[in-house]
C-alpha positions as CSV (number, residue, x, y, z in Angstrom):
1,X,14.3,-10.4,-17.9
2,X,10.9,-10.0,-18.8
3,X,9.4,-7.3,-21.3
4,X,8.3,-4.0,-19.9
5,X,7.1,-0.9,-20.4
6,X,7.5,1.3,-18.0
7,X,5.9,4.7,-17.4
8,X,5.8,7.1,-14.3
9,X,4.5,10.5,-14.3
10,X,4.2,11.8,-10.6
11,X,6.3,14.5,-9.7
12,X,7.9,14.1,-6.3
13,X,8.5,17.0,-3.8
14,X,10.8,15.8,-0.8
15,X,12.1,17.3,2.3
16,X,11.4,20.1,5.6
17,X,9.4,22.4,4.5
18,X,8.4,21.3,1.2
19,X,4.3,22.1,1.6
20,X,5.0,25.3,1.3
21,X,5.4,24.3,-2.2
22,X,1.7,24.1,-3.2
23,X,0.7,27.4,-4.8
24,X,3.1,25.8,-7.5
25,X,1.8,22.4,-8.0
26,X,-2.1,23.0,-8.4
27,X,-3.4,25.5,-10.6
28,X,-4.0,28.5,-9.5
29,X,-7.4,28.5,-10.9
30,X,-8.6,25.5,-9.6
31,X,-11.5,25.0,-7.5
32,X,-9.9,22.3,-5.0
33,X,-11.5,19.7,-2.5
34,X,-9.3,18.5,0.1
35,X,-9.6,15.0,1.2
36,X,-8.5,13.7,4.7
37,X,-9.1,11.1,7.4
38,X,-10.3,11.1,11.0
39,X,-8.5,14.5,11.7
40,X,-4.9,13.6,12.9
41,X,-3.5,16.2,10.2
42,X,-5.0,19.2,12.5
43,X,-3.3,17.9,15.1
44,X,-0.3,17.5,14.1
45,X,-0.2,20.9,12.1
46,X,-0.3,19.7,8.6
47,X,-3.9,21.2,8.1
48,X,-2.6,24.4,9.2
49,X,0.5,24.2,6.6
50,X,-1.9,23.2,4.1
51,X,-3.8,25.8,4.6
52,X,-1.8,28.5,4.9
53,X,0.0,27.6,1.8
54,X,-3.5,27.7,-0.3
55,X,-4.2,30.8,1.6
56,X,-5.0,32.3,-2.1
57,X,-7.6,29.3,-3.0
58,X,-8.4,27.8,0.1
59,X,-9.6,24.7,-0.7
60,X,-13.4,23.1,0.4
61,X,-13.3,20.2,2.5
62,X,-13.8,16.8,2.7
63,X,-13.1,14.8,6.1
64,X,-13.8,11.3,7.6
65,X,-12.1,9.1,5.4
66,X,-11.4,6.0,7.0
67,X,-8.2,3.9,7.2
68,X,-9.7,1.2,4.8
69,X,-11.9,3.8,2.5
70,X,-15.1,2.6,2.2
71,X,-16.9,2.9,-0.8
72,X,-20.1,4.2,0.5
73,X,-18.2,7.4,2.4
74,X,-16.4,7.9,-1.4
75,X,-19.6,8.2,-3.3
76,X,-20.6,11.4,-0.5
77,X,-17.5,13.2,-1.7
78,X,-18.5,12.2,-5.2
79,X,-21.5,14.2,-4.7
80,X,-20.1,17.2,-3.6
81,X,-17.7,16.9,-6.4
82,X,-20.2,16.8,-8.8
83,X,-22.9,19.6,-7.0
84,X,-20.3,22.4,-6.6
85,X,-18.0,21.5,-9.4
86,X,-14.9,21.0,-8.2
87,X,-11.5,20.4,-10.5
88,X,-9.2,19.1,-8.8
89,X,-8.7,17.3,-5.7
90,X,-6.3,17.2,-2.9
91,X,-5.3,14.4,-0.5
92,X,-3.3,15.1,2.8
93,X,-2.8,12.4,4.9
94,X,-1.9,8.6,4.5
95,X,-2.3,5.7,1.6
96,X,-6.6,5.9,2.6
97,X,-7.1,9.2,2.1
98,X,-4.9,9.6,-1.2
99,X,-7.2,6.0,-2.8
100,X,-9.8,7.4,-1.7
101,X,-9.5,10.9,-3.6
102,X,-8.4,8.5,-6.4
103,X,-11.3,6.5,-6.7
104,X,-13.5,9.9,-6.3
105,X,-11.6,11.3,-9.2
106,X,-12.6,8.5,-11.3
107,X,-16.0,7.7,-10.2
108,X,-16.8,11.7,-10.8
109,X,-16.8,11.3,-14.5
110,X,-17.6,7.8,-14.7
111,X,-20.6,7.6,-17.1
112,X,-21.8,4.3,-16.2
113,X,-24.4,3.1,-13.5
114,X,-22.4,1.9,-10.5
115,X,-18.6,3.4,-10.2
116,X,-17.6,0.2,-8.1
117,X,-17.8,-1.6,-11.5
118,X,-14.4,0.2,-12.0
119,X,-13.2,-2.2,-9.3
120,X,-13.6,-5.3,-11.3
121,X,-12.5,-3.9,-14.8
122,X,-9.5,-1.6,-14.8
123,X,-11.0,-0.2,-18.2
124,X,-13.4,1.4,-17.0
125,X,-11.5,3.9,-14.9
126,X,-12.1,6.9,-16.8
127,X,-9.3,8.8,-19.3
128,X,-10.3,12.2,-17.9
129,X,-10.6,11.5,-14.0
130,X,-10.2,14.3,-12.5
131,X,-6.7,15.3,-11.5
132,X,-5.5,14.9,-8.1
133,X,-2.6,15.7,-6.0
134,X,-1.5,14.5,-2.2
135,X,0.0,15.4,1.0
136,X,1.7,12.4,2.6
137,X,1.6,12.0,6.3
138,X,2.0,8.3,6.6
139,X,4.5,6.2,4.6
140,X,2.4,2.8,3.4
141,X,1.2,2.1,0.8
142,X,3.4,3.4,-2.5
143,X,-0.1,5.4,-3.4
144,X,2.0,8.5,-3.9
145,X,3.6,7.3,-7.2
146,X,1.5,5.0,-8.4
147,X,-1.5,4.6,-10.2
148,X,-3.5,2.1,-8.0
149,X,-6.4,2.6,-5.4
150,X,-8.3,0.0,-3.1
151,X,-11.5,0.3,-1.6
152,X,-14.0,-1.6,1.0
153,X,-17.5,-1.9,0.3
154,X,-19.4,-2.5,3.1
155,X,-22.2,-3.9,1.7
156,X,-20.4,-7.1,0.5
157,X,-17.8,-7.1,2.8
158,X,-15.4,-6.6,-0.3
159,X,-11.9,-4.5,-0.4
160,X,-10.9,-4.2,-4.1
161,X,-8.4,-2.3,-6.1
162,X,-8.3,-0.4,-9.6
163,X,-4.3,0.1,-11.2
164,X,-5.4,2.8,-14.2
165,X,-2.3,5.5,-15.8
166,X,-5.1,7.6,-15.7
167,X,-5.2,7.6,-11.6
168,X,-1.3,8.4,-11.1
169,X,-0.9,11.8,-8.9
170,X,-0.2,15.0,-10.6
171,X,2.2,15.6,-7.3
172,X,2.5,13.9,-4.2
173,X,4.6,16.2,-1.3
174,X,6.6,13.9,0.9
175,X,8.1,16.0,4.1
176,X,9.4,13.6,6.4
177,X,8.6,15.8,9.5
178,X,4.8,15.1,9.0
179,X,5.5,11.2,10.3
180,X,6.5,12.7,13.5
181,X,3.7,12.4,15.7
182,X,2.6,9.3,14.0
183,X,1.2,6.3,16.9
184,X,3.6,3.4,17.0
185,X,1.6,1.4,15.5
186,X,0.7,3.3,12.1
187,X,4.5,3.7,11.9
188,X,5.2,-0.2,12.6
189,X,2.3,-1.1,10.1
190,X,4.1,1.4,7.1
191,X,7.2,-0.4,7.4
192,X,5.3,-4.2,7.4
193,X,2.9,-2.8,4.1
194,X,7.0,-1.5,2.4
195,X,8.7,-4.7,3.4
196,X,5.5,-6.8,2.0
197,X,5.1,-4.7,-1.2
198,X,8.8,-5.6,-2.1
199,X,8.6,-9.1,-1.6
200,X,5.7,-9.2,-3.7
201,X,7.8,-8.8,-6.7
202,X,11.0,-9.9,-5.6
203,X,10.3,-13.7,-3.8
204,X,9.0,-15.0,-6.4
205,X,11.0,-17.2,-9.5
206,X,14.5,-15.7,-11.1
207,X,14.4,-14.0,-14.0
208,X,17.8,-13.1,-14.5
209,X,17.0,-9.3,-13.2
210,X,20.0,-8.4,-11.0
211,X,19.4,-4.4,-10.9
212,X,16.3,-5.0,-10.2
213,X,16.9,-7.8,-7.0
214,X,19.6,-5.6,-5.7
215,X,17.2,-2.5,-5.8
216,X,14.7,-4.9,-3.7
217,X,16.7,-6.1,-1.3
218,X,18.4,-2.0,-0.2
219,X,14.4,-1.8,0.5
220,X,14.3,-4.4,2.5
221,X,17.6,-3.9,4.3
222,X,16.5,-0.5,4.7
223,X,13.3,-1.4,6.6
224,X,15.1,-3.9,9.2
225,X,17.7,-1.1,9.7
226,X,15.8,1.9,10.1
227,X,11.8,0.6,10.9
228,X,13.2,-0.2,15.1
229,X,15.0,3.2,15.1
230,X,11.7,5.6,13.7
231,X,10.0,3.6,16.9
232,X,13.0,4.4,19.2
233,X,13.6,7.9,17.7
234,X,10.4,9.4,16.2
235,X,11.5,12.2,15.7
236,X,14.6,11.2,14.0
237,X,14.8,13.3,10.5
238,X,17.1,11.1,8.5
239,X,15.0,7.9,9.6
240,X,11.5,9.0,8.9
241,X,12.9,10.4,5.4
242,X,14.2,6.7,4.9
243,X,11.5,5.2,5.6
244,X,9.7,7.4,3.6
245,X,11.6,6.9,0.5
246,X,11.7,3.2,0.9
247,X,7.5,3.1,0.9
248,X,7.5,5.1,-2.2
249,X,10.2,3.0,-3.7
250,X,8.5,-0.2,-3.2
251,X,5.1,0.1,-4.9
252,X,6.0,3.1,-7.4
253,X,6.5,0.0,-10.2
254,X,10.3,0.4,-10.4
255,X,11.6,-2.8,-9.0
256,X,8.7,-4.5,-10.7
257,X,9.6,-4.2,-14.2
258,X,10.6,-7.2,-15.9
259,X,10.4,-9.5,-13.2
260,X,7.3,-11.8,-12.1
261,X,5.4,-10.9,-9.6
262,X,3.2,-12.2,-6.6
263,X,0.4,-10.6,-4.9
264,X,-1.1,-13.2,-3.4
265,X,-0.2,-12.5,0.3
266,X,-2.3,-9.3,-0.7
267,X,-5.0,-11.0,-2.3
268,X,-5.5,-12.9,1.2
269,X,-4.9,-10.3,3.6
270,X,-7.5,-7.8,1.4
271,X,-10.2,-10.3,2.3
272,X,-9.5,-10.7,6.3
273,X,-9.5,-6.7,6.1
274,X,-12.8,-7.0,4.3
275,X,-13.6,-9.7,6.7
276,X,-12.6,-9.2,10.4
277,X,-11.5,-5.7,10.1
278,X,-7.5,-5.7,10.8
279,X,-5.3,-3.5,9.5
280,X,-4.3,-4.3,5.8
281,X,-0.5,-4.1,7.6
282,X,-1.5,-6.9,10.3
283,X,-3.4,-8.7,7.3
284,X,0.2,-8.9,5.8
285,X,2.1,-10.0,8.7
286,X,-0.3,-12.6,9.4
287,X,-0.3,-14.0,5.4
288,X,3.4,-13.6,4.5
289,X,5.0,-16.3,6.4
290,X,2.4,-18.7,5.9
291,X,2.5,-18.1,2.1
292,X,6.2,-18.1,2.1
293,X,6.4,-22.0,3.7
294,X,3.7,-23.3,1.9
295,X,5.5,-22.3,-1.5
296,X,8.9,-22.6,0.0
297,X,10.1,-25.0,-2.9
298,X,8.5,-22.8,-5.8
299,X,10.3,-20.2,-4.5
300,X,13.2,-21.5,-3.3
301,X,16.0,-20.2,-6.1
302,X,15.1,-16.7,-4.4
303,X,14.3,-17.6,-0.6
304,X,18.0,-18.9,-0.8
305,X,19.4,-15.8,-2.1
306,X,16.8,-13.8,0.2
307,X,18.3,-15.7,3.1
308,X,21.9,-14.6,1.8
309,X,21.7,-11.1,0.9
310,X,19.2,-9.9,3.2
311,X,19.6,-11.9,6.7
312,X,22.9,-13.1,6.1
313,X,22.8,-17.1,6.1
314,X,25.1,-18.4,4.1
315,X,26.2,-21.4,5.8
316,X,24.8,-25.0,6.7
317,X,21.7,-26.7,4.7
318,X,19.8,-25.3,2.4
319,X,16.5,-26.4,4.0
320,X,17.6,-25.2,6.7
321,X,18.0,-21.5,6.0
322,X,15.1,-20.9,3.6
323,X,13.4,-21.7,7.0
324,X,15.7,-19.6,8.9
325,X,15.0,-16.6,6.5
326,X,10.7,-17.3,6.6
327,X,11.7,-17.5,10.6
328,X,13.8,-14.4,10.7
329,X,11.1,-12.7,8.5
330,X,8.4,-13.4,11.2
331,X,10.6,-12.1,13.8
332,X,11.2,-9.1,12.3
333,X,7.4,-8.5,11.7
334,X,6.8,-8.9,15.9
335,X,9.4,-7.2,16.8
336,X,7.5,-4.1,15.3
337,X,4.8,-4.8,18.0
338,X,3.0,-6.3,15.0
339,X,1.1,-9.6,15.0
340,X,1.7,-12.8,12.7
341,X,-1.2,-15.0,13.7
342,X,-4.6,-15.0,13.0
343,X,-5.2,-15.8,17.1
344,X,-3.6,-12.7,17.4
345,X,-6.4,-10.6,15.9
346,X,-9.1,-13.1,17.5
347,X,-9.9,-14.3,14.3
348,X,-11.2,-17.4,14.4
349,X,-10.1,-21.0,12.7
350,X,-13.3,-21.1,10.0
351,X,-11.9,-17.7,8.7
352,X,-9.4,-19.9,6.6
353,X,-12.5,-22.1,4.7
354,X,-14.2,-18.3,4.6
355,X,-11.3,-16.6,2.6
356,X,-10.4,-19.2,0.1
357,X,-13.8,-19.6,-0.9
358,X,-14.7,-15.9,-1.4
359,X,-11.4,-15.7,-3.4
360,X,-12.4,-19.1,-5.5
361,X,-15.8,-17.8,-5.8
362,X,-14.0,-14.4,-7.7
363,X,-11.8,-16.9,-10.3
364,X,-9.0,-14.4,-8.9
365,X,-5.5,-15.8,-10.3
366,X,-3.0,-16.2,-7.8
367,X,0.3,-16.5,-7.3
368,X,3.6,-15.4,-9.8
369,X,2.5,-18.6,-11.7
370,X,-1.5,-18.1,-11.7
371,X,-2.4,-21.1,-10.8
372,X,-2.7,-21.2,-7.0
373,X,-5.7,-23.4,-5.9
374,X,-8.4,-23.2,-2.7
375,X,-6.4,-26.1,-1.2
376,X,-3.6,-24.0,-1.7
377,X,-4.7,-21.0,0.1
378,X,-6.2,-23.3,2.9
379,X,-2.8,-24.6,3.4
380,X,-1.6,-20.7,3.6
381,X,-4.1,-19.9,6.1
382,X,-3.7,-23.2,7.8
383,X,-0.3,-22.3,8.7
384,X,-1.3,-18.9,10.6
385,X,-4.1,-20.0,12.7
């Protein structure tokens, strides 16, 4: 096992009824901005339990954020942060909204020209960023316990991310009946983003970490079990809190200590967001299976015991069921109603030569080893067209 240090300060509010919890978690004296998306959360009542749970400091508003936040809507709520004073800021709603009021936190004492520079040095996130709490309505992204925000910039056609401990949540509330009225396809996309953010740090080289494989793989067997039923049965209380748990489990840093860790499917799929406008979810499903066979024999020790523990092949020729497992994998992605192809987004065959450049052109290091090469991601891509 690797050396670690390991550090997690977000306080976790879970179950029916649990907004009604707020007039405890933020200060009673604070002046508060809410963040939000395109509006979903009046519709399906969480507005209204916000709310009427701050009904004693009823927070000032700040809608429109979109599913990828862009960088350029973040700097407007920066403005109003900074004109009328506000101290502490509120996310409701999914893994956008809650990066978004991250990066806003940051960028409102940032002393420096141009926040985005916090995109590209991690240093530069500031110690007293402004605190902020959240809201969840859609299980993704791990934002809820973690310190780490990504934003697009329009302008460059870039989506980059800041990890800082000075970005983690205060709070984040996690009621499983928000995810009730969630579309198919935001509910399909959560359970790809979970599934993806675990193999991240788990297919990657052995590093003599049992706990920490076995707490990966209940993640992942967690999401093939209970991602078809939340589409069957939405409104199914124990399998939207599963899911819900898993998506915070998988990206709060836990089953990432002391193991080596990936990120290059992300890497990839950040750049056909930026690009071609998919969601980061589809961006996954497209790169995983690609960058699974292309490093199938760098990462074979734990494709094999992937294949074992989590699909169940433990017979016949080794070969044979890493492929089986990449397969299975793929399956399980479209079976969501989620693509794997880039011809399934209309994204044409030149986007390969277009990503790995961009990426090269950054001197990002890739891969659990560092060391993956343009040819490398070409390859990758190749695979998906």
């Amino acid at each position: 096992m690797l050396n670690f240090t390991y550090h997690n300060p977000v306080k976790i509010v879970f179950g029916h009824g649990s907004i009604a919890q707020l007039p405890r978690l933020v200060p009673a004296d604070a002046k508060i901005l809410m963040i939000y998306g395109g509006g979903s959360i009046k519709r399906n009542g969480v507005y209204d339990q916000v709310i009427a749970a701050l009904k004693r400091n009823p927070p000032a508003e700040f809608g429109g954020i979109e599913p990828n936040p862009r960088y350029e809507t973040c700097l407007k709520a920066v403005e109003r942060v900074r004109a009328e004073g506000f101290d502490f800021l509120l996310a409701v709603g999914g893994g956008s909204s809650l990066d978004a009021a991250k990066f806003v936190a940051a960028a409102s004492v940032y002393k420096g020209n141009d926040p985005w520079d916090m995109m590209s040095n991690w240093a530069r996130v500031p110690a007293d960023s402004l605190p902020v709490g959240c809201v969840l309505t859609l299980p993704a992204t791990g934002s809820e316990m973690n310190g780490g925000a990504v934003v697009s910039r329009e302008e460059t056609k870039e989506k980059l991310f800041f990890n800082s401990p000075h970005s983690f949540p205060r709070f984040s509330i996690l009621d499983p009946e928000t995810t009730y009225t969630l579309p198919s396809r935001q509910t399909a996309n959560g359970v790809v983003d979970a599934f993806v953010h675990t193999t991240e740090q788990y297919l990657t080289i052995p590093a003599d970490a049992p706990l920490q494989d076995r707490q990966a793989e209940a993640i992942l067997l967690t999401l093939i079990e209970e991602g078809p039923k939340a589409l069957a049965e939405p409104q199914n209380y124990d399998v939207r809190a599963n899911l819900m748990w898993c998506a915070t489990q998988a990206l709060n840093g836990l089953i990432g200590c002391g193991v080596p860790q990936d990120w290059a499917t992300h890497a990839l799929g950040h750049e056909l967001t930026a690009l071609y406008g998919i969601d980061h979810a589809q961006s996954l499903a497209v790169v995983l299976p690609g960058m699974l066979r292309q490093q199938r024999e760098r990462k074979r020790a734990k494709l094999l015991q992937y294949a074992e523990r989590v699909w169940q092949l433990c017979d016949g020729d080794e070969d044979a069921r890493v492929a089986q497992a990449i397969e299975r994998t793929e399956e399980f992605f479209r079976s969501l109603g989620v693509g794997t192809r880039l011809s399934d987004y209309d994204i044409p065959g030149d986007a390969v030569g277009t990503v790995a450049s961009r990426l090269e052109k950054r001197g990002v290091k890739l891969g659990e080893h560092g060391d993956l090469e343009k040819k490398d991601l070409v390859k990758i891509l190749t695979l998906r067209v």
